[in-house]
PDB file of N, CA, C and O in Angstrom:
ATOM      1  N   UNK A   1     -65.850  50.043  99.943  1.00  0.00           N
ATOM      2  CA  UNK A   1     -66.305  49.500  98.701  1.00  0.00           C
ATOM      3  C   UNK A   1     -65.708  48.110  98.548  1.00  0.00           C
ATOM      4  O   UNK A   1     -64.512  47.907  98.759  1.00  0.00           O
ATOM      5  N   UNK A   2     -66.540  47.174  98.183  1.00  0.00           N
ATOM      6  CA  UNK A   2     -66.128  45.813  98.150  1.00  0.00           C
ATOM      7  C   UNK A   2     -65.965  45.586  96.602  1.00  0.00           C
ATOM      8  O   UNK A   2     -66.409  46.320  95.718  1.00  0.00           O
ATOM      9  N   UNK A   3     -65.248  44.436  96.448  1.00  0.00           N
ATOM     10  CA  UNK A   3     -64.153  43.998  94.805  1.00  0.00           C
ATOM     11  C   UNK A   3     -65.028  43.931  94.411  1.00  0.00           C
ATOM     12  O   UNK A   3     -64.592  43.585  93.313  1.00  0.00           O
ATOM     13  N   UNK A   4     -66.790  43.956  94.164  1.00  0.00           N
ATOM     14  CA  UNK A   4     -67.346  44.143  92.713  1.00  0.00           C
ATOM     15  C   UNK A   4     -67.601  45.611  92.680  1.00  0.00           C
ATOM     16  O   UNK A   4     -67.493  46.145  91.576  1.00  0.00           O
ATOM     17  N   UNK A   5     -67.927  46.371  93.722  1.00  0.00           N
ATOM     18  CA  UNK A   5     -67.428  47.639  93.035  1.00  0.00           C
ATOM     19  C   UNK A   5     -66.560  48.358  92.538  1.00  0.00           C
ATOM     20  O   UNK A   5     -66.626  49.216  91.657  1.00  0.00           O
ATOM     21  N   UNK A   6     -65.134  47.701  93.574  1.00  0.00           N
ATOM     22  CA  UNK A   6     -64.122  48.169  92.548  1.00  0.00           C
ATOM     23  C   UNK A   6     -63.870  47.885  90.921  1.00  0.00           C
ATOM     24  O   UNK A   6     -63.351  48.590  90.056  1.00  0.00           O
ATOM     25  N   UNK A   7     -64.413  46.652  90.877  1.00  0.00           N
ATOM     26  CA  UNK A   7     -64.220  45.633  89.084  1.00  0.00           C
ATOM     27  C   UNK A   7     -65.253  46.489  88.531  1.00  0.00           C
ATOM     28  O   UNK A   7     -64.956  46.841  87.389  1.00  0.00           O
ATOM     29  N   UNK A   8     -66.902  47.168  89.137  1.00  0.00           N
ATOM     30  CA  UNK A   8     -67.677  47.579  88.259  1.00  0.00           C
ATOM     31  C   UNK A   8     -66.921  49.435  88.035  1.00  0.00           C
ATOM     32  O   UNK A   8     -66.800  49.841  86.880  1.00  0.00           O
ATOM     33  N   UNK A   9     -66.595  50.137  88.932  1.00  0.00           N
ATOM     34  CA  UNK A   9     -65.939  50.990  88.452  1.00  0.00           C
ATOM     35  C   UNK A   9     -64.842  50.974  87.822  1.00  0.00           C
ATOM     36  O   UNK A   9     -64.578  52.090  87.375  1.00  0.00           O
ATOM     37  N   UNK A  10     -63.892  50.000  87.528  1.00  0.00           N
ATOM     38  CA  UNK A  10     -62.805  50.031  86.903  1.00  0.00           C
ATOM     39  C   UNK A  10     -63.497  49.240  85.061  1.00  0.00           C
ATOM     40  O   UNK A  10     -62.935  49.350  83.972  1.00  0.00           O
ATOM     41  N   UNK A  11     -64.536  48.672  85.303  1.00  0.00           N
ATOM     42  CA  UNK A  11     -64.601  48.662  83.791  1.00  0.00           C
ATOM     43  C   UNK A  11     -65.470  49.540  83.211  1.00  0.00           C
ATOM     44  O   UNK A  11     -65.165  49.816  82.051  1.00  0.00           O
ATOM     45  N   UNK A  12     -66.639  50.171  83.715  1.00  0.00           N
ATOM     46  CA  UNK A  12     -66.810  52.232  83.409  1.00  0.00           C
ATOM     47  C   UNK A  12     -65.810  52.825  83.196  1.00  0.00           C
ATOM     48  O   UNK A  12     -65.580  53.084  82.014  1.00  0.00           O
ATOM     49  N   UNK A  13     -64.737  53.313  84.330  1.00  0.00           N
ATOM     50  CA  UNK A  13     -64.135  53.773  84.167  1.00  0.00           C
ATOM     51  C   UNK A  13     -62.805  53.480  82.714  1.00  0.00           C
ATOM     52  O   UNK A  13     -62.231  54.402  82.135  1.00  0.00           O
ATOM     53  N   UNK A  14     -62.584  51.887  82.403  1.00  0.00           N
ATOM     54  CA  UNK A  14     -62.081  51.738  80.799  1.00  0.00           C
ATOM     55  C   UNK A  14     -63.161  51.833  79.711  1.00  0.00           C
ATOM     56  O   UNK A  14     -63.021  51.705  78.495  1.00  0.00           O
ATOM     57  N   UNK A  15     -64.158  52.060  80.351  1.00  0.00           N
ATOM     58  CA  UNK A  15     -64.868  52.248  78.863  1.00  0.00           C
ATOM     59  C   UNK A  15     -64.689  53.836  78.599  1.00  0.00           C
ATOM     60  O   UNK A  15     -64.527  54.281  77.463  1.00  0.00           O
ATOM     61  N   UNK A  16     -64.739  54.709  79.850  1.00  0.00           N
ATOM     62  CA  UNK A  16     -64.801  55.971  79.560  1.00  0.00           C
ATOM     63  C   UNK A  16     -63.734  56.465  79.346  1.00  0.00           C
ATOM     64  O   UNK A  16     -63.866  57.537  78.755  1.00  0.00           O
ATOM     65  N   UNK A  17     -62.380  56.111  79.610  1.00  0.00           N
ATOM     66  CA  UNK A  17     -61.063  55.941  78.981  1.00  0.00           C
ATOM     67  C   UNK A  17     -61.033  55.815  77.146  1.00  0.00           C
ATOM     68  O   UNK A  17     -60.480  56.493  76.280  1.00  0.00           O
ATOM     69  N   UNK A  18     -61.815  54.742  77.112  1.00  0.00           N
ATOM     70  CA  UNK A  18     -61.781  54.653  75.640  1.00  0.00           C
ATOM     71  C   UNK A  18     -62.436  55.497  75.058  1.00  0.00           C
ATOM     72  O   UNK A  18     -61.791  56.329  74.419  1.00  0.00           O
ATOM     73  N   UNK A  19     -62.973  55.532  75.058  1.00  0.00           N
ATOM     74  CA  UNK A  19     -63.811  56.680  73.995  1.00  0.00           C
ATOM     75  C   UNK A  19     -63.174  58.165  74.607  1.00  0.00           C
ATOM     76  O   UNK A  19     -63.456  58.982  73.732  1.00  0.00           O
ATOM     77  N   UNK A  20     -62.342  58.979  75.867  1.00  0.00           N
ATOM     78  CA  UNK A  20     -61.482  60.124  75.942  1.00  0.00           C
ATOM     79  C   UNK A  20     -60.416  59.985  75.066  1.00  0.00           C
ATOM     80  O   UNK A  20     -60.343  60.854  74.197  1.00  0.00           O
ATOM     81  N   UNK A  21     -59.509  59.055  75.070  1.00  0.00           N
ATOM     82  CA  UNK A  21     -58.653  58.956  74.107  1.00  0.00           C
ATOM     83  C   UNK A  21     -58.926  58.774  72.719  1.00  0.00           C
ATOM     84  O   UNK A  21     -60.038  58.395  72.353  1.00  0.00           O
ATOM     85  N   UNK A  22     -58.037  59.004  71.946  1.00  0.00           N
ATOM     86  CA  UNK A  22     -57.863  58.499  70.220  1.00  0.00           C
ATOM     87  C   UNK A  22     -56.888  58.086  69.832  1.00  0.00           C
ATOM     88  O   UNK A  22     -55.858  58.650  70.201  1.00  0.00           O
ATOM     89  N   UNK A  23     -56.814  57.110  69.066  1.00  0.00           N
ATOM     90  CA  UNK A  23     -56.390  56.110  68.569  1.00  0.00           C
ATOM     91  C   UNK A  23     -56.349  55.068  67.941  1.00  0.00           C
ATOM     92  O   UNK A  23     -57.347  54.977  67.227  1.00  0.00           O
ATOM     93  N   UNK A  24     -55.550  54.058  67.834  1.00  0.00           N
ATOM     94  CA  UNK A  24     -55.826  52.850  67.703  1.00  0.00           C
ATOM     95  C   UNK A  24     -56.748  52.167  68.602  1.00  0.00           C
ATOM     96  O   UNK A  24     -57.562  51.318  68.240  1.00  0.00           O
ATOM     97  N   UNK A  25     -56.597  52.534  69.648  1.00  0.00           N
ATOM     98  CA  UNK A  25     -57.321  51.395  70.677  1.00  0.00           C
ATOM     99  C   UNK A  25     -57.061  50.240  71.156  1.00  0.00           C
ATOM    100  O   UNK A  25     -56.011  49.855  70.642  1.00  0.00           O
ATOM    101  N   UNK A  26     -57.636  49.173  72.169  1.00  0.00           N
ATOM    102  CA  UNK A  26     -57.397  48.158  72.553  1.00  0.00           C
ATOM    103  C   UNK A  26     -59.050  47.111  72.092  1.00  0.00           C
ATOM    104  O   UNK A  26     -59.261  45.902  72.181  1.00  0.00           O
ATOM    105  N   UNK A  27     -59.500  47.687  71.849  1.00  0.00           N
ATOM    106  CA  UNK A  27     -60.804  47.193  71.920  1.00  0.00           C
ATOM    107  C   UNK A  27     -61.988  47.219  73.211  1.00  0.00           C
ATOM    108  O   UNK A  27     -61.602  47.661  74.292  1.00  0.00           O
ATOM    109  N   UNK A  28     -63.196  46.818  73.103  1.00  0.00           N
ATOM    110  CA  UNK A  28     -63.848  47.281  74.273  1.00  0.00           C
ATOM    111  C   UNK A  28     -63.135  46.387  75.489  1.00  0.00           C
ATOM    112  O   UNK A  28     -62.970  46.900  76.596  1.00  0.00           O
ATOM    113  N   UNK A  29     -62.765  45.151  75.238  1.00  0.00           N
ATOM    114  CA  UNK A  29     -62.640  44.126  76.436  1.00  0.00           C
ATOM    115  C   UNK A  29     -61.065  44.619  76.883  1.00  0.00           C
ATOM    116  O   UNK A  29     -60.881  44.617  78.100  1.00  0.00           O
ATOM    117  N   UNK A  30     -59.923  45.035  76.045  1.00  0.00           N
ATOM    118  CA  UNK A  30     -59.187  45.258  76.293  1.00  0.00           C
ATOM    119  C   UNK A  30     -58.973  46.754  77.030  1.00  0.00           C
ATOM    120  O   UNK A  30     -58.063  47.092  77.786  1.00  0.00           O
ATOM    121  N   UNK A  31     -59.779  47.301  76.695  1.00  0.00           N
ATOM    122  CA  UNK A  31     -60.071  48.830  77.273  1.00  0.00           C
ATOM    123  C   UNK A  31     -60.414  48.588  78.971  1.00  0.00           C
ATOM    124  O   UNK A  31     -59.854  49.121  79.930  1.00  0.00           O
ATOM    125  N   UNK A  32     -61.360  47.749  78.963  1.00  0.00           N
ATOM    126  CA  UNK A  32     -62.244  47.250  80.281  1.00  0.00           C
ATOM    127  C   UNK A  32     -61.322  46.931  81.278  1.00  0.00           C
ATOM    128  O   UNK A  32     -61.264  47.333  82.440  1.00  0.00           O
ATOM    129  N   UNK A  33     -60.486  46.017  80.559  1.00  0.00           N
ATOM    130  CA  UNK A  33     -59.278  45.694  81.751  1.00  0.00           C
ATOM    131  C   UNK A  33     -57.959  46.606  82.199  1.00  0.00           C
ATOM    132  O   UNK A  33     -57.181  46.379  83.126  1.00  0.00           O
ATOM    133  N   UNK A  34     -57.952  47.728  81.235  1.00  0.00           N
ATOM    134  CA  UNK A  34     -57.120  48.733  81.246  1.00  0.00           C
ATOM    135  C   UNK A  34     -57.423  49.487  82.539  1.00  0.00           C
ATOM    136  O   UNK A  34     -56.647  49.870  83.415  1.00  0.00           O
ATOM    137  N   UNK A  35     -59.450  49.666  82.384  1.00  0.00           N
ATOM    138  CA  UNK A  35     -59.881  50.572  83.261  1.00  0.00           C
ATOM    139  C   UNK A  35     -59.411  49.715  84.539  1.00  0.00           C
ATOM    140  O   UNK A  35     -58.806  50.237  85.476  1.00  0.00           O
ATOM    141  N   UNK A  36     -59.624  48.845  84.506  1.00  0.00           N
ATOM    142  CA  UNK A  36     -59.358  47.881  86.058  1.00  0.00           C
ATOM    143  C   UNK A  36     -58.329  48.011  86.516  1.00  0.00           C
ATOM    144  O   UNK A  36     -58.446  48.151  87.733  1.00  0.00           O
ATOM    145  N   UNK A  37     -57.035  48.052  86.102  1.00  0.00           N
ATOM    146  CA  UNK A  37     -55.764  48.239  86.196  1.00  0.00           C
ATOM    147  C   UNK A  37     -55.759  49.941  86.227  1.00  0.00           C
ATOM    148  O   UNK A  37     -55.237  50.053  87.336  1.00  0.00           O
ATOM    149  N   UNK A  38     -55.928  51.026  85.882  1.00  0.00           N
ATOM    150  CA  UNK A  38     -55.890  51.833  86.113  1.00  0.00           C
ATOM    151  C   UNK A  38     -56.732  52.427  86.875  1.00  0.00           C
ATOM    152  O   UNK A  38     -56.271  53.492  87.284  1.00  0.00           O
ATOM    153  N   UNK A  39     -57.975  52.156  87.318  1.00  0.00           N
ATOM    154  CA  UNK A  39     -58.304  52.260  88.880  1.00  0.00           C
ATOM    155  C   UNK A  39     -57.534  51.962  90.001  1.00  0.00           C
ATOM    156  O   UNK A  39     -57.819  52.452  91.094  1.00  0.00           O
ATOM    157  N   UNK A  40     -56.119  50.838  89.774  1.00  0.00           N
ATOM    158  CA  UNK A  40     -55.309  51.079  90.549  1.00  0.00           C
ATOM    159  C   UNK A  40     -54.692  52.562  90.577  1.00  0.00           C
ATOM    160  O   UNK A  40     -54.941  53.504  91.330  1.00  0.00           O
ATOM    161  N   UNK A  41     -53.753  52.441  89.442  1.00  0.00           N
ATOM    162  CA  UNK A  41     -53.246  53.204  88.965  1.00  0.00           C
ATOM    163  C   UNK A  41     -53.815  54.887  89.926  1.00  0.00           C
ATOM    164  O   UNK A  41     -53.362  55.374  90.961  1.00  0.00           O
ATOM    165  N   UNK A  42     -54.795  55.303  89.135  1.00  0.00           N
ATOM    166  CA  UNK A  42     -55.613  56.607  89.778  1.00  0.00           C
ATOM    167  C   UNK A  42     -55.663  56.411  91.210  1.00  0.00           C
ATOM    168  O   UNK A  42     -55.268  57.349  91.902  1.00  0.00           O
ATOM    169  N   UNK A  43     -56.105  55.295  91.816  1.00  0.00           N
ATOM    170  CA  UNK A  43     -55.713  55.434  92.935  1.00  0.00           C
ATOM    171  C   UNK A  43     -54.515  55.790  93.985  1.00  0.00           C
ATOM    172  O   UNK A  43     -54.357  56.288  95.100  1.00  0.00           O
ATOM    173  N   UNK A  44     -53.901  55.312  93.097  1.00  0.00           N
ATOM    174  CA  UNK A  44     -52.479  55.439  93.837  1.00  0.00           C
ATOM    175  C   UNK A  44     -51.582  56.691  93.733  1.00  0.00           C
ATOM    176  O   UNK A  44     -50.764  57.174  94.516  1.00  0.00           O
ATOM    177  N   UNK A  45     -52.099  57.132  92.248  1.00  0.00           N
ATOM    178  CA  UNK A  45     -51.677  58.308  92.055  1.00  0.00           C
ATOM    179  C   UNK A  45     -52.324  59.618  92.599  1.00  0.00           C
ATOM    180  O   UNK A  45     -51.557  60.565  92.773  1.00  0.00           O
ATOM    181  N   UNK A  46     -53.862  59.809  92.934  1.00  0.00           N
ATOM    182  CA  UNK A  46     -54.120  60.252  93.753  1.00  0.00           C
ATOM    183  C   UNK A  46     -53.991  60.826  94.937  1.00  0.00           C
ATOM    184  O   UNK A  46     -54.132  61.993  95.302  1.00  0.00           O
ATOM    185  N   UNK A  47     -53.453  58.992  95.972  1.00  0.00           N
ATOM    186  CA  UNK A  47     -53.272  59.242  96.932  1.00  0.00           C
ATOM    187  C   UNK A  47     -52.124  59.554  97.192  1.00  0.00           C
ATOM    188  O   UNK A  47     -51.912  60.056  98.296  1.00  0.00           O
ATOM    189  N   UNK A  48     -50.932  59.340  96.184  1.00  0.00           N
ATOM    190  CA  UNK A  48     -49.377  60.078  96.278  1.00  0.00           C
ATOM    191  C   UNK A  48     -49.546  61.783  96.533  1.00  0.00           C
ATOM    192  O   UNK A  48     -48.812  62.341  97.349  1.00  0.00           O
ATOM    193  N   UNK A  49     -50.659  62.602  95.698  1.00  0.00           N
ATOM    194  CA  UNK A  49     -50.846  63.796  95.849  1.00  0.00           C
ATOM    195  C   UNK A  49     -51.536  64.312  96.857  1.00  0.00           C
ATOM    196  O   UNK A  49     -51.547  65.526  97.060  1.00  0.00           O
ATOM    197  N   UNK A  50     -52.151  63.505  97.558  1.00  0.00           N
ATOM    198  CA  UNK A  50     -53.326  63.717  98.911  1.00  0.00           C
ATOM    199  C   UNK A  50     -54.747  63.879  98.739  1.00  0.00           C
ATOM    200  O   UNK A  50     -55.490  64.492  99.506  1.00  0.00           O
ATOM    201  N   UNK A  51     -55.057  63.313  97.725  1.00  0.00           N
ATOM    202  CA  UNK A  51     -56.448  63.054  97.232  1.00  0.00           C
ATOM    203  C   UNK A  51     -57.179  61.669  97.626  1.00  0.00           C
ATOM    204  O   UNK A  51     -56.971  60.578  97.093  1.00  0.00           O
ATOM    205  N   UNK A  52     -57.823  61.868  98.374  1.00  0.00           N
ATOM    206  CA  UNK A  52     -58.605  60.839  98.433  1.00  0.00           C
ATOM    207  C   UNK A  52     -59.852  60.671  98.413  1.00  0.00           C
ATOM    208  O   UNK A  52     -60.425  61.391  99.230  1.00  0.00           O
ATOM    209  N   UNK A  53     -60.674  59.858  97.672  1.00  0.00           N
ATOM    210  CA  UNK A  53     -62.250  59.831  97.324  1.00  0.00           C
ATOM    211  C   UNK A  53     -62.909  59.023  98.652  1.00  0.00           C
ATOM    212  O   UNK A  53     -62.500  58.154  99.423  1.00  0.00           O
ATOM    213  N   UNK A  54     -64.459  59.981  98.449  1.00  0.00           N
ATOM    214  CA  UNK A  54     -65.352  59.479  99.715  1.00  0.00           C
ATOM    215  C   UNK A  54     -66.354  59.306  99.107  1.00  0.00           C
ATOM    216  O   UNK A  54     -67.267  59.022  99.882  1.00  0.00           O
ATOM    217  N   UNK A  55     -66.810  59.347  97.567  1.00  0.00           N
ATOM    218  CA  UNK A  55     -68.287  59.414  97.107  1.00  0.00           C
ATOM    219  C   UNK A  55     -67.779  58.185  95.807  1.00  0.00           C
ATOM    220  O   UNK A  55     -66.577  57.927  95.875  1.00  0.00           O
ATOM    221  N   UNK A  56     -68.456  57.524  94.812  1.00  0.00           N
ATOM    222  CA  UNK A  56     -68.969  57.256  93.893  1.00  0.00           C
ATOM    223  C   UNK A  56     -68.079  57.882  92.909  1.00  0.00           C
ATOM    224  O   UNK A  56     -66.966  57.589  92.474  1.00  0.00           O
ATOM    225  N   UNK A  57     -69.054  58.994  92.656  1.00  0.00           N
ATOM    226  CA  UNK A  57     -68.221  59.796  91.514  1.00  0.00           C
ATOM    227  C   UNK A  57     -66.784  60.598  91.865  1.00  0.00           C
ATOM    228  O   UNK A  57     -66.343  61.448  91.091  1.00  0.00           O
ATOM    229  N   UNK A  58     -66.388  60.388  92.592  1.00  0.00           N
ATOM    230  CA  UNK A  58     -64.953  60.826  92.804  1.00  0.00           C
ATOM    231  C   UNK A  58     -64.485  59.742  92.344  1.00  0.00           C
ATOM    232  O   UNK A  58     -63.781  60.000  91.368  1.00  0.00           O
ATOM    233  N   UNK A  59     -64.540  58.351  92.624  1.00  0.00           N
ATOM    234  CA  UNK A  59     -63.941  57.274  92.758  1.00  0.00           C
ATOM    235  C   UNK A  59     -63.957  56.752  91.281  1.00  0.00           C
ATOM    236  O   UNK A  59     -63.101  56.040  90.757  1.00  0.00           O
ATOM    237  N   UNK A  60     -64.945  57.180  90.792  1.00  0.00           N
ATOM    238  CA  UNK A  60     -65.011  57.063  88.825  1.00  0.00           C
ATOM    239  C   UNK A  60     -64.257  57.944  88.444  1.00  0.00           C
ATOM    240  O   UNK A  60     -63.593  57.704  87.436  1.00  0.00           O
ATOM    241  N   UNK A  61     -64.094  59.354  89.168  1.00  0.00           N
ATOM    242  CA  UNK A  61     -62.868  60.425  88.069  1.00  0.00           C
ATOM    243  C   UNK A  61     -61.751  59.798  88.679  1.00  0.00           C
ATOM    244  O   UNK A  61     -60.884  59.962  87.820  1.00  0.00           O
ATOM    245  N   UNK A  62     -61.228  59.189  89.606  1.00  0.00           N
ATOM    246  CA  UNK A  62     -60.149  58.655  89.866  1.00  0.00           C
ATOM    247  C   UNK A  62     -59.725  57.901  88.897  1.00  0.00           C
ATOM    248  O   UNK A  62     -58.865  58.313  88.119  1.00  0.00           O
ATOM    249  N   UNK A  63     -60.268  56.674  88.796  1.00  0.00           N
ATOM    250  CA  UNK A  63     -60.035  55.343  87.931  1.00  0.00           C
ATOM    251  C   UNK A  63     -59.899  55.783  86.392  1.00  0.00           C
ATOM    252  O   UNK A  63     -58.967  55.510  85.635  1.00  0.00           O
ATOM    253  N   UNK A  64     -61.407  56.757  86.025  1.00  0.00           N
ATOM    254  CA  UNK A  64     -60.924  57.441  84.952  1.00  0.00           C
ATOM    255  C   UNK A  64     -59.424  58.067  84.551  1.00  0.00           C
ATOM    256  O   UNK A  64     -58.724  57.563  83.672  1.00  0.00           O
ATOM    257  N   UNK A  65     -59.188  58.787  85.029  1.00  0.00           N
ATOM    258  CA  UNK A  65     -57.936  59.463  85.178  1.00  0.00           C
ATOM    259  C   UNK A  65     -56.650  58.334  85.094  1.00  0.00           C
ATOM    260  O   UNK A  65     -55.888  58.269  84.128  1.00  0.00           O
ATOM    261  N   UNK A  66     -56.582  57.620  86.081  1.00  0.00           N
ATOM    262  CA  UNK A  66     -56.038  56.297  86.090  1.00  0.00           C
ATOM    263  C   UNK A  66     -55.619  55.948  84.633  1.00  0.00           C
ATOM    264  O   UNK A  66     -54.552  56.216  84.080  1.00  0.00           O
ATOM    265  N   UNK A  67     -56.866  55.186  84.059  1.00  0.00           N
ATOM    266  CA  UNK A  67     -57.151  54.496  82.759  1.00  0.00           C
ATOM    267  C   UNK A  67     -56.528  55.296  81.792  1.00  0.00           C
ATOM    268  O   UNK A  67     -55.520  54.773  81.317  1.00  0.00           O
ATOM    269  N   UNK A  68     -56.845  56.521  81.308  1.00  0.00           N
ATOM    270  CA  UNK A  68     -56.855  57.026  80.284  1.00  0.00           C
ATOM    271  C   UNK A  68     -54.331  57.069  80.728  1.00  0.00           C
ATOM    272  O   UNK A  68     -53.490  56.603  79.960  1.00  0.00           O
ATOM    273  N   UNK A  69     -54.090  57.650  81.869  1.00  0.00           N
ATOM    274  CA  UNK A  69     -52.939  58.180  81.885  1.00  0.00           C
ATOM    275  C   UNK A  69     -52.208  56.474  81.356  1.00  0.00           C
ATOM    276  O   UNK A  69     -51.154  56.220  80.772  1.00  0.00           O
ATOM    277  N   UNK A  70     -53.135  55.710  81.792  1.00  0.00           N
ATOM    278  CA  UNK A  70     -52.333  53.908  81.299  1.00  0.00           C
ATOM    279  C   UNK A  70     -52.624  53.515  79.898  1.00  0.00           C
ATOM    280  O   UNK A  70     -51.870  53.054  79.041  1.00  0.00           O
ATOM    281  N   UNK A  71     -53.660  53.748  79.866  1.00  0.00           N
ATOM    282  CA  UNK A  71     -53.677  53.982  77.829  1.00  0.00           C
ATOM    283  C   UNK A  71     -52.684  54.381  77.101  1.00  0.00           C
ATOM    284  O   UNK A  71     -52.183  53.731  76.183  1.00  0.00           O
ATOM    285  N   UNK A  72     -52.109  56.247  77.737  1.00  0.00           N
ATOM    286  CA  UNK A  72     -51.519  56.734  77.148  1.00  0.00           C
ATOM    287  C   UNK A  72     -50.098  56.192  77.619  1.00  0.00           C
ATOM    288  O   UNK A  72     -49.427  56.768  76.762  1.00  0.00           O
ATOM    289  N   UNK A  73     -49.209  55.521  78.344  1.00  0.00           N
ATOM    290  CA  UNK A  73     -48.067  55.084  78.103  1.00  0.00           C
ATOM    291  C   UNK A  73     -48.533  53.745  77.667  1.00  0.00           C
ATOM    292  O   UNK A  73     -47.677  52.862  77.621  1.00  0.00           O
ATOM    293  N   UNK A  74     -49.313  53.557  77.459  1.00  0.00           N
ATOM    294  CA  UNK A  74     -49.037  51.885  76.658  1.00  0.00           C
ATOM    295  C   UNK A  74     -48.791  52.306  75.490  1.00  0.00           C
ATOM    296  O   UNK A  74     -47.825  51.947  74.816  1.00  0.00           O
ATOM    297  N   UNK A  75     -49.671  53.127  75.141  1.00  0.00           N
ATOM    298  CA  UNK A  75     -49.857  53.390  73.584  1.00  0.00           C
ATOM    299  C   UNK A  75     -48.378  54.068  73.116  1.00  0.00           C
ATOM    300  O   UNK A  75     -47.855  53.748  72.049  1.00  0.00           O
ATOM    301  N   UNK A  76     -47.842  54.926  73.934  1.00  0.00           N
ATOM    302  CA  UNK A  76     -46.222  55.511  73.782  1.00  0.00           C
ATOM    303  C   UNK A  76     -45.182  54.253  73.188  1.00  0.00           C
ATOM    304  O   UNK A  76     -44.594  54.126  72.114  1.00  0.00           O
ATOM    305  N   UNK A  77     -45.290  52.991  75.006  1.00  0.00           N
ATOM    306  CA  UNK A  77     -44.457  52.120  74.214  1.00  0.00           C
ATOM    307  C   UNK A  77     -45.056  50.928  73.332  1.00  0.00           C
ATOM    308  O   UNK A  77     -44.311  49.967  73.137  1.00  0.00           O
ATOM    309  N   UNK A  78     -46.211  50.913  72.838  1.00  0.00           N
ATOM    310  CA  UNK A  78     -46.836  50.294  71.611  1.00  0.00           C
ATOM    311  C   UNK A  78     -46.368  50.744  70.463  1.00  0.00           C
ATOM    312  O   UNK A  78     -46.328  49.951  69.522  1.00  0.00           O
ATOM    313  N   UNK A  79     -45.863  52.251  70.255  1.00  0.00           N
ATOM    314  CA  UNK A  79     -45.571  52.578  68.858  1.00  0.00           C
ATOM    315  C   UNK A  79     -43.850  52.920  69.117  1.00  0.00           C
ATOM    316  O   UNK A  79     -43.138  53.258  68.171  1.00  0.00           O
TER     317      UNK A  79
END
C-alpha cells in the first residue's frame, strides 16, 4: 500500500474513531489527523502481538483501533 492509502485509511479510520468515542472531541480535522497517527499506532501495536493485515478491511480495523486507543490517552492527559 502506497502513502495515499495509508493517509486515505488513516483519515476513515479518525473519522470512525470519532464518532466510537464520546466526548469532547477534537473536531473533524483534528480527529482526521489522530486517525493518521494512530494508523501508526494500530499498526504497531498489532504487530507487537503478531497481527498482521493482508486485506483493506483489516488494515481499517487496525488504524481504527489505533485511533480510537490515541483519542483515549489524549483525552486522559487532556483532563
Amino acid at each position: 500500500m502506497g502513502i495515499i492509502g495509508f493517509l486515505l485509511i488513516g483519515l476513515v479510520a479518525g473519522f470512525l474513531a470519532g464518532k466510537i468515542t464520546t466526548g469532547g472531541g477534537f473536531g473533524l480535522v483534528g480527529n482526521l489527523v489522530v486517525g493518521v497517527v494512530g494508523a501508526v499506532v494500530g499498526g504497531f501495536t498489532f504487530g507487537v502481538l503478531g497481527f498482521h493485515s493482508t486485506s483493506l478491511l483489516g488494515s481499517l480495523l487496525m488504524a481504527t483501533a489505533g485511533a480510537v486507543i490515541l483519542l483515549f490517552l489524549i483525552r486522559l492527559i487532556k483532563s
